[in-house]
C-alpha positions as CSV (number, residue, x, y, z in Angstrom):
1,X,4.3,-0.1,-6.1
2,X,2.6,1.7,-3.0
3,X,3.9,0.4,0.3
4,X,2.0,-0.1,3.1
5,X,3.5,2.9,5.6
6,X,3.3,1.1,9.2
7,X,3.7,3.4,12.4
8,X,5.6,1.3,15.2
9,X,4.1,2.1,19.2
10,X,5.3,0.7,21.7
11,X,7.8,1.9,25.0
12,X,10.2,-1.1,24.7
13,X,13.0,0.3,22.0
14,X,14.1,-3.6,21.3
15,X,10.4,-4.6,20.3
16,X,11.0,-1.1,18.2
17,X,13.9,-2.4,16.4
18,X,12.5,-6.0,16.3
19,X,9.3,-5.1,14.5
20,X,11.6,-2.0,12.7
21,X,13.5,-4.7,10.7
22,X,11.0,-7.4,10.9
23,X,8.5,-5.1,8.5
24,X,11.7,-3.3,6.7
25,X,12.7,-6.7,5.1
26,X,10.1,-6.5,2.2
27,X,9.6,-4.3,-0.5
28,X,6.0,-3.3,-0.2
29,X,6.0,-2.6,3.4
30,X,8.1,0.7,5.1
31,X,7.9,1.3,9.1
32,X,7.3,5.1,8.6
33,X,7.9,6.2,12.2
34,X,8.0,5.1,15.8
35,X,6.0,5.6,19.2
36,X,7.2,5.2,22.7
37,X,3.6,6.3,23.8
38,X,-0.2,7.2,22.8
39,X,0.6,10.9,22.8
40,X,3.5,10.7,20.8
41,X,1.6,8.2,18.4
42,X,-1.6,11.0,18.2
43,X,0.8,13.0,17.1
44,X,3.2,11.0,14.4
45,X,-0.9,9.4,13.2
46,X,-1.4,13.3,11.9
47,X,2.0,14.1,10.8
48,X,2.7,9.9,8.8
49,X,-0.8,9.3,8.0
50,X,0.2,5.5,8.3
51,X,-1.6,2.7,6.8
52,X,-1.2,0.5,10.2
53,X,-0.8,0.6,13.3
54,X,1.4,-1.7,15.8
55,X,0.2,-1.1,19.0
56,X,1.6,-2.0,22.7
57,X,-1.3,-2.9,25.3
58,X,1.1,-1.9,28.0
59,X,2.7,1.5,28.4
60,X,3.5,4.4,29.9
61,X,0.8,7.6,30.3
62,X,-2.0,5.6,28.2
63,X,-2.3,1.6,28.1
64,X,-3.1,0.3,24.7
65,X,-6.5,-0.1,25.2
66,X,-7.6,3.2,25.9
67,X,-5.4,4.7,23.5
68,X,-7.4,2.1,20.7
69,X,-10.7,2.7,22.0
70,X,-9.9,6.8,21.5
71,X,-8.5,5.8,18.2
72,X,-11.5,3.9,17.0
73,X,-13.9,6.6,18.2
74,X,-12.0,9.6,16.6
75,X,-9.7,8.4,13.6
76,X,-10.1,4.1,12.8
77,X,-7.6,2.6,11.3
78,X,-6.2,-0.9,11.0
79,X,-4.6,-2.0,14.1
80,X,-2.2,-5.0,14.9
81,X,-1.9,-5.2,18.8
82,X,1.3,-6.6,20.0
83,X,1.2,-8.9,22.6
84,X,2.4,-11.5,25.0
85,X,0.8,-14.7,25.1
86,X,-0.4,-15.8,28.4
87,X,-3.7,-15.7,30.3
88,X,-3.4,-11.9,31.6
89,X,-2.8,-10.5,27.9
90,X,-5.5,-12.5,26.6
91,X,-8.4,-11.4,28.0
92,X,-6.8,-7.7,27.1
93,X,-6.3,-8.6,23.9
94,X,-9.8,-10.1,23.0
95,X,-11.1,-6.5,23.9
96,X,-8.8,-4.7,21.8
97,X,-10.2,-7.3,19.7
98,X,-13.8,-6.0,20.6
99,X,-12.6,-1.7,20.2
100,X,-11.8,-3.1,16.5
101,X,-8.1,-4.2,16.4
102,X,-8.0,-5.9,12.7
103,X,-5.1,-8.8,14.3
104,X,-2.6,-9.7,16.9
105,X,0.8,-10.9,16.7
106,X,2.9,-12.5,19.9
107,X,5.3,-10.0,21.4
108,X,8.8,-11.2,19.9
109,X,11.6,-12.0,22.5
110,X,15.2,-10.8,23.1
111,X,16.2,-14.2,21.1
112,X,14.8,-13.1,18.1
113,X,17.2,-10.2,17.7
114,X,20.0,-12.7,16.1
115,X,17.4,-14.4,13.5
116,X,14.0,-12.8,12.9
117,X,13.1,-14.7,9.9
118,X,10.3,-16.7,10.6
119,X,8.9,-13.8,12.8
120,X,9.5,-11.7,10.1
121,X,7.4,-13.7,7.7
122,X,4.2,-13.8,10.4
123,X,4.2,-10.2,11.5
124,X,4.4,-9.3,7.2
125,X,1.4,-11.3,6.2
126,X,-0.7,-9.5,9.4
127,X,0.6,-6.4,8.3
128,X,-0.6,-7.5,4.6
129,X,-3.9,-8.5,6.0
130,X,-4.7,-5.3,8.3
131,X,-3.8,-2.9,4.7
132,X,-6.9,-4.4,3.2
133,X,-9.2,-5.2,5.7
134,X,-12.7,-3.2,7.0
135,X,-12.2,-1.4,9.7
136,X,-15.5,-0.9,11.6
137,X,-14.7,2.6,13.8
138,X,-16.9,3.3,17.2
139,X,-19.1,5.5,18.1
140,X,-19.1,7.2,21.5
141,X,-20.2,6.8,24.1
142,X,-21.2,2.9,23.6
143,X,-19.2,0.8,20.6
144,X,-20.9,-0.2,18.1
145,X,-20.6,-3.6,17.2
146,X,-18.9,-3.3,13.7
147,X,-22.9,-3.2,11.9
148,X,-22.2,-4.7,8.6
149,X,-20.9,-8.1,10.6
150,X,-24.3,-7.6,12.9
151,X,-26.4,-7.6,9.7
152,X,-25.0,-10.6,8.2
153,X,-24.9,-12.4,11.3
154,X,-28.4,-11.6,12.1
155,X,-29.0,-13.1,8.9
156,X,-26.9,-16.1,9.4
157,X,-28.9,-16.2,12.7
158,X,-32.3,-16.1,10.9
159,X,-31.2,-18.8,8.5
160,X,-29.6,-21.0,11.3
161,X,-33.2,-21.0,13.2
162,X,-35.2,-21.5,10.3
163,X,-33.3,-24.9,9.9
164,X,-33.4,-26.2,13.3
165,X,-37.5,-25.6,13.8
166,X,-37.6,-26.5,10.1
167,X,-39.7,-30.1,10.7
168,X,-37.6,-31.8,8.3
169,X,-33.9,-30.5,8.9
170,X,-33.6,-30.5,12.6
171,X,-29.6,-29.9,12.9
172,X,-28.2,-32.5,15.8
173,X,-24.6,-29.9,15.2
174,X,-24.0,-27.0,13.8
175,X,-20.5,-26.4,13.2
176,X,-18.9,-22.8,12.9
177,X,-14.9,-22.4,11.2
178,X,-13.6,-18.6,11.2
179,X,-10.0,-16.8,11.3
180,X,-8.8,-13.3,11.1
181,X,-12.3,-11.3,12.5
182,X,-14.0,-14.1,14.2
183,X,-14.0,-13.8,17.7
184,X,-16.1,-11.1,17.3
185,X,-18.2,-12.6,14.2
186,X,-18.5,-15.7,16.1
187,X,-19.6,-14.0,19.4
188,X,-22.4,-11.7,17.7
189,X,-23.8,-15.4,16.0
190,X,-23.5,-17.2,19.4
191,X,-25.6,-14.7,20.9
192,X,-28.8,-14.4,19.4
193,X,-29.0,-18.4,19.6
194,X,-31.5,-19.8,21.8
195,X,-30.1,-21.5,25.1
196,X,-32.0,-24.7,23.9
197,X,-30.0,-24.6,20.3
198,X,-28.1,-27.8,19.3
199,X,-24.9,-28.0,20.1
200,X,-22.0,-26.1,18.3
201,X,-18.5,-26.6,18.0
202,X,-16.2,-24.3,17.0
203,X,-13.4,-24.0,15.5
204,X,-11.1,-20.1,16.2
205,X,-7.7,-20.2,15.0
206,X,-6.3,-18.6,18.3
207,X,-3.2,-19.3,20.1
208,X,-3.1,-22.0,23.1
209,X,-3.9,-19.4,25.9
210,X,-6.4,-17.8,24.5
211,X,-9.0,-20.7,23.7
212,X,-10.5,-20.7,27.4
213,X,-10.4,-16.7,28.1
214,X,-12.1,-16.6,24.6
215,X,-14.8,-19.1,25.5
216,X,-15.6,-17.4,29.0
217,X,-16.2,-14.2,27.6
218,X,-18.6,-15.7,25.0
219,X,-19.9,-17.9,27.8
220,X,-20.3,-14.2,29.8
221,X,-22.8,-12.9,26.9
222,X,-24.7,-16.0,25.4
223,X,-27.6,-17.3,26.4
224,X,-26.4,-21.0,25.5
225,X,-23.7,-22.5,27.8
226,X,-20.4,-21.5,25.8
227,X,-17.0,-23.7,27.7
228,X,-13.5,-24.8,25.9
229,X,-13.8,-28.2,24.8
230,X,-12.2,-31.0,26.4
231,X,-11.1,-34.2,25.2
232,X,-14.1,-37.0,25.7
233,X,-16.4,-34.5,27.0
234,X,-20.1,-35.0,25.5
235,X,-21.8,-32.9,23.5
236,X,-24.7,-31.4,25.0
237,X,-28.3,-29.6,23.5
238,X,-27.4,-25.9,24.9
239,X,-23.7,-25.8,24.4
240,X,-21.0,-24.8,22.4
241,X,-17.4,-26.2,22.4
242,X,-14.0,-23.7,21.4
243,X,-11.8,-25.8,20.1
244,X,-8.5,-25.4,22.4
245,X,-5.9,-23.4,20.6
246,X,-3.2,-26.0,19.3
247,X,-5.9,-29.0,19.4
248,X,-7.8,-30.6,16.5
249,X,-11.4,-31.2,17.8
250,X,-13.5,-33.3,16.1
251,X,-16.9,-34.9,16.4
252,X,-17.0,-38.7,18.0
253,X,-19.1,-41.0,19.4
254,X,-22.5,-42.0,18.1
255,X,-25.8,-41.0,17.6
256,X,-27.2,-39.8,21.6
257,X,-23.4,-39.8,22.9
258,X,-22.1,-37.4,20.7
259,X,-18.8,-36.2,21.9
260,X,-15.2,-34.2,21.5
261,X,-12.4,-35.6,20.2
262,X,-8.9,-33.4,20.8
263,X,-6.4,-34.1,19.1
264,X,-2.1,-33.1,18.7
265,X,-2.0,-34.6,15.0
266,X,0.1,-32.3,12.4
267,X,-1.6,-29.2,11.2
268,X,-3.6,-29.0,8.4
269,X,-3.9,-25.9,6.3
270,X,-0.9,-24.6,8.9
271,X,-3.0,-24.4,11.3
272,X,-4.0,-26.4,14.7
273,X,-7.4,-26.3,15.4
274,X,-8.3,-26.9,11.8
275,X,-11.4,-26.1,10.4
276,X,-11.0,-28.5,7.4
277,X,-10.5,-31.4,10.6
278,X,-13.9,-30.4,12.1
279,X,-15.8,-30.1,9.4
280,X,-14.4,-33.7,7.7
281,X,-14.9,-35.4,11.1
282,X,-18.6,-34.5,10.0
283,X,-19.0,-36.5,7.2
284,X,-17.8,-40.4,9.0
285,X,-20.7,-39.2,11.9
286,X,-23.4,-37.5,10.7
287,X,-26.5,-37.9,7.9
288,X,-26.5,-34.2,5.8
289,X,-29.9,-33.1,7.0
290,X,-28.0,-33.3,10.6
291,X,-26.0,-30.9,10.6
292,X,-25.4,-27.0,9.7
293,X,-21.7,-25.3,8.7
294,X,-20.8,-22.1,8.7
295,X,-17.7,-20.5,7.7
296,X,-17.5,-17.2,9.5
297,X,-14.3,-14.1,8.3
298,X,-11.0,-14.5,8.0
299,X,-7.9,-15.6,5.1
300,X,-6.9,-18.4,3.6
301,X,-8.2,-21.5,2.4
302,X,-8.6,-23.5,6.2
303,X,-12.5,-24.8,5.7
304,X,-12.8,-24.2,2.1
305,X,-12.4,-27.7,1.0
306,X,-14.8,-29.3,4.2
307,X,-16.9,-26.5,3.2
308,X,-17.4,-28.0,-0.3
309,X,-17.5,-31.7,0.6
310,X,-19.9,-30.9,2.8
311,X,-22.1,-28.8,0.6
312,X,-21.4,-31.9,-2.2
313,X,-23.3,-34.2,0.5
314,X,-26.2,-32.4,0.4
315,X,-25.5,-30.6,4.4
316,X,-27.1,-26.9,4.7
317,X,-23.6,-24.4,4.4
318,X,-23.7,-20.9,5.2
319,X,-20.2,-18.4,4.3
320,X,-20.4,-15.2,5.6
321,X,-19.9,-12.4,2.6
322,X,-16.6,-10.2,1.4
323,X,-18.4,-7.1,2.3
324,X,-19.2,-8.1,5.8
325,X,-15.6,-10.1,6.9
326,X,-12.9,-8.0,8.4
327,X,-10.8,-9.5,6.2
């Protein structure tokens, strides 16, 4: 069995040993080398020829995101940025996000040294998912933003305006679901939408700090209005609504006061938002030829089955293709 070779970078040599044993503990994956910096990691990329990279945003001579954005231009290659989750580190990790970074994983504490096992488990099946996903390099001077996911989303895009000027299937919500690769495949949809387009919700499995950094920067590029939802808050022609990171949101209210519902109920699919919630909270509101779905890249099953009950009713679905997710 090939093992997916994984080069370690980051300054902090207890994060090193962390993520060292953390990735050690399987068979099919081997931590091949270690970094303290981008120059020492130019050099151990030519000498390990890893599969993935770990990669610190903050360190000494280069931060992480100029080191990725050199990386993406000159040599791309799947990268898992390692991060802290709060506010600050968000916004830096949504454009490492943007450079091409496959995934992120929360920077693991000093606690975890004692009993990494659920850690262990997470930073694996990113590891796992960054192995086999496109990477979509850059080109210099400007990025360019990853063009098989602009060509599907510009036909998603297409398809999604069709449908609402269609006389007959004017869609009061459209309703987008995505994962691993969708902040970016959700922002290049977003943005060709007219600032009169129904409303959307969305559903971005993100962590809890990220949700409203994630939404501003959309907000910062879209012609509609782009805000995290909050609880009770209507739902407006011209708006979309992120689902807060570790809050269901589904669709309440009636027909002409529309609005979100947030909720703290268990996870579904292991993960809170869920798309599945979304979507379902569909069906008890809405007639088919009301609404549009979309399920945008990423792994697992999380909107497959509100995909399909949807589609069942007779609702207009779109699924972005394997040739076009990042993963």
């Amino acid at each position: 069995m090939k093992k997916i070779r994984v080069l370690i970078v980051d300054d902090s040599a207890l994060i090193r040993q962390i993520l060292t044993t953390a990735l050690n503990m399987n068979d099919d994956i081997e931590v091949v080398g270690t970094a303290v910096d981008p120059f020492e990691a130019r050099d151990k990329i030519k000498q390990l020829h890893p599969d993935v990279l770990t990669l610190d945003v903050e360190m000494p001579k280069m931060d992480g995101i100029a080191f990725l954005e050199n990386l993406m231009r000159l040599r791309p290659m799947p990268v898992v940025m390692v991060s802290t989750l709060t506010t600050k580190s968000s916004n830096v990790t949504l454009r490492a996000l943007e450079l091409g970074a496959i995934d992120f994983i929360a920077k693991p504490s000093a606690t975890l040294k004692g009993d990494i096992s659920g850690f262990a488990l997470e930073v694996q099946e990113k590891i796992r998912l960054a192995s086999n996903a496109n990477v979509f390099g850059l080109s210099a001077p400007k990025p360019i933003a990853k063009p098989r996911v602009v060509e599907k989303a510009n036909a998603i895009n297409s398809t999604v305006k069709k449908k609402i000027r269609a006389a007959d299937g004017f869609a009061h919500i459209i309703a987008i679901g995505a994962s691993t690769g969708g902040t970016e495949a959700i922002k290049v949809v977003l943005q060709d939408l007219p600032a009169d387009s129904p409303p959307v919700l969305i559903v971005q499995h993100i962590p809890e700090s990220f949700s409203a950094s994630f939404a501003s920067r959309l907000n910062d590029c879209c012609q509609m209005t782009v805000v995290e939802a909050k609880n009770n808050q209507p739902i407006l022609r011209g708006t979309a609504y992120v689902a807060p990171g570790n809050r269901h949101i589904l669709l309440a209210g009636s027909p002409g006061a529309y609005r979100c519902r947030l909720e703290n109920s268990p996870k579904v699919n292991r993960h809170r938002p869920a798309v599945d919630v979304m979507f379902n909270s569909l069906l008890s509101k809405l007639q088919p030829n009301e609404m549009i779905a979309v399920i945008l890249t990423g792994m697992g099953a999380d909107g497959a089955a509100g995909l399909k009950s949807l589609h069942d009713k007779g609702v207009y679905t779109i699924v972005q293709n394997e040739a076009s997710s990042v993963v």
